[in-house]
N, C-alpha and C positions, 0 to 999 in steps of 0.2 A: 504494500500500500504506500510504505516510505516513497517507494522511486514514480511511483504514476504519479502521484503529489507532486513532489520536485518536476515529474516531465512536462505536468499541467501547468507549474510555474512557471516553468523556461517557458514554453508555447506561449503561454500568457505574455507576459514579457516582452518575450520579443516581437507578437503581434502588435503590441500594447504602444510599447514607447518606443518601438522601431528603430531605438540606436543601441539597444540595450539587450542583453539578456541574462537572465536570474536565474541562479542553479540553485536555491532552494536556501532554508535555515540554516546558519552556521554556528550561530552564536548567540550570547549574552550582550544585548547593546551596548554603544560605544561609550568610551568613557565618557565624552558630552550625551549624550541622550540619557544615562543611565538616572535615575532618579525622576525624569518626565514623565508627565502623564501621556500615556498612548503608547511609550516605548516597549516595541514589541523585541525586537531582538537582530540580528544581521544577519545579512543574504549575501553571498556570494554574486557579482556581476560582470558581467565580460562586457567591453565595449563591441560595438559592430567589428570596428577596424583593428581588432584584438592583435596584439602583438607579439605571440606565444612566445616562452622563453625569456623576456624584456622585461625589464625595471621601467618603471612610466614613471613621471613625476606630474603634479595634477595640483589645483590649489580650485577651492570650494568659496563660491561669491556669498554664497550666505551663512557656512557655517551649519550647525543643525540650527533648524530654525523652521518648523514645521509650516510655519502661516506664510511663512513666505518663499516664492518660488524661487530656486534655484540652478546652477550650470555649475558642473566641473570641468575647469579648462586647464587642456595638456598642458605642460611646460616641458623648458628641460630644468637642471638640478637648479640653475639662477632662478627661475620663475619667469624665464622669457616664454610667453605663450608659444606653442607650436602648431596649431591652427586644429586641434583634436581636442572635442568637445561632447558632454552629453547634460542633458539632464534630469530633473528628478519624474519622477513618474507615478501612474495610481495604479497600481494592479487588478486585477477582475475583482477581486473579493473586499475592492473600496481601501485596503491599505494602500499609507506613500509611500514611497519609497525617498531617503531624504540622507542625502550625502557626507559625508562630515570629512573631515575633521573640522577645526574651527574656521573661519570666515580667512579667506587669503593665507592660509599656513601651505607650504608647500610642504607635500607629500607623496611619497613613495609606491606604489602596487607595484607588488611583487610579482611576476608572471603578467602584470598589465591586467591582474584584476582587483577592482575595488570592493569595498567591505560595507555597503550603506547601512543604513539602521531603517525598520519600517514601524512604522506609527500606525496604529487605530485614531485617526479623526475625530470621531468622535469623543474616544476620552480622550483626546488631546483637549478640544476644545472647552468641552466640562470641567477639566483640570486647570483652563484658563478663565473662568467664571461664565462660559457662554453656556446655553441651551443645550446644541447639538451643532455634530460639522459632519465635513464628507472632503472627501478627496476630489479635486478639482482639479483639469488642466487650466494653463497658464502661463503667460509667457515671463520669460528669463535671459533676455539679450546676454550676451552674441547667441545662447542658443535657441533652436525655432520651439522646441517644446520646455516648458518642464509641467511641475505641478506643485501644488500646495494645499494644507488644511483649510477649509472655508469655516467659518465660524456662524451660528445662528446666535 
């Protein structure tokens, strides 16, 4: 049952946010999300133009920050952009997916895969004194998609 999950996720995924795709739970969320409400835990993500083998270096314009949409943009180890870009995204079952580390930190993916955190919306936003939310596209220059928690 583990791997039809995980395979329904990748398919999700990649259909979904179309630069991206998700191999499933890995983990306990990231030191920044750990303590929020919503925080579900991390996923394993390969870019489209996935670099097998390759250290990537990436720096995150919002940081986690669930209500607002963000882009992971390449670098090299300076932080000079190299024109390779993704970003956050909602998955079929209304989680975001929401990048971290902290806001412009450059950092490292090993094999050229990243480690995001994904959120339930809802308790994100409850946990922020709202009603209720949902996972939203939205945009996030330079990149054409991301997403974000909408708040009621």
């Amino acid at each position: 049952m583990k791997q039809f999950t995980a395979l329904v996720l990748f398919v999700s995924c990649t259909l979904l946010a179309g630069q991206v795709s998700a191999h499933g739970e890995i983990g306990e969320p990231s030191d920044d999300a750990k303590g929020m409400a919503g925080a579900m835990g991390t996923i394993e993500f390969k870019p489209s133009d996935w670099q097998q083998g390759q250290r990537s270096w990436w720096k995150d314009s919002d940081g986690v920050a669930p209500g607002v949409a963000g882009c992971h943009v390449g670098t090299d180890e300076q932080g000079t952009a190299n024109g390779r870009m993704f970003g956050e995204a909602c998955l079929p079952d209304g989680l975001l997916v929401e990048s971290n580390p902290g806001k412009d930190q450059i950092h490292g993916h090993s094999d050229d895969l990243g480690h995001p955190d994904t959120f339930d919306c809802n308790a994100w936003c409850v946990g922020e004194g709202k009603t209720a939310g949902m996972c939203e596209v939205a945009a996030a220059p330079p990149c054409e998609q991301s997403a974000r928690c909408a708040c009621k």
